[in-house]
C-alpha positions as CSV (number, residue, x, y, z in Angstrom):
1,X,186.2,-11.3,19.6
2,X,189.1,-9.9,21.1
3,X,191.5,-12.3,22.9
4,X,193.9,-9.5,25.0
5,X,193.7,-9.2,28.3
6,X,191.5,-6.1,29.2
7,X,189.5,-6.1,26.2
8,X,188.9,-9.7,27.2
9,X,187.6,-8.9,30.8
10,X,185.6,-6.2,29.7
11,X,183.6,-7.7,27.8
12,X,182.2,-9.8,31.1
13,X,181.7,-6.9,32.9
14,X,179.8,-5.5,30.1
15,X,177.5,-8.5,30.6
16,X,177.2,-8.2,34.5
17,X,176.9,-4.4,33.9
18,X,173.9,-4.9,31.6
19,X,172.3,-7.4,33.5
20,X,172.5,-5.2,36.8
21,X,170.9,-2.6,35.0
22,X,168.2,-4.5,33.5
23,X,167.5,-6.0,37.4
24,X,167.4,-2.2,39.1
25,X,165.5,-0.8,36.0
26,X,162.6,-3.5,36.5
27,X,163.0,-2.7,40.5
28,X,162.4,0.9,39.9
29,X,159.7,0.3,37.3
30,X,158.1,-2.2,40.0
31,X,158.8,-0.2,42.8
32,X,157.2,3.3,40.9
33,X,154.1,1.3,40.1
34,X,153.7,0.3,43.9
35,X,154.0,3.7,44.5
36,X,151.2,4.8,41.7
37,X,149.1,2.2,42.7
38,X,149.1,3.0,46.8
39,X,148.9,7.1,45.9
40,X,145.4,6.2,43.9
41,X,144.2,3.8,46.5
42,X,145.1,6.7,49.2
43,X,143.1,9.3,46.9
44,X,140.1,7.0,46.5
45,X,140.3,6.5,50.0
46,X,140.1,10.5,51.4
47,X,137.1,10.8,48.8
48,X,135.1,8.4,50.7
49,X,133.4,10.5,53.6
50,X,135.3,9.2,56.9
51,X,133.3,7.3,59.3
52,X,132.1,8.9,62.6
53,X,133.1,7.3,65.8
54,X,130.3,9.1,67.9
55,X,127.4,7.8,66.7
């Protein structure tokens, strides 16, 4: 463990580095199954035959 100055500060921001990653990597991964999930419910939705309002 180094005990100078910059190597000593770096070594938090390594830390908060990694963890900000880790928090936007499981946002994107949430945010692209949110995305999955409303394209396939939007798909099985336009294969249903659309109501008619005339009848």
């Amino acid at each position: 463990m180094p005990t100078s100055g910059i190597a000593a500060a770096a070594f938090p921001l390594n830390a908060i580095r990694e963890a900000f990653r880790w928090v936007f990597g499981a946002m994107a991964m949430i945010a692209l199954a949110a995305a999955l999930l409303a394209i396939s419910i939007r798909a099985i939705n336009l294969g249903d035959p659309e109501p008619t309002e005339e009848a």
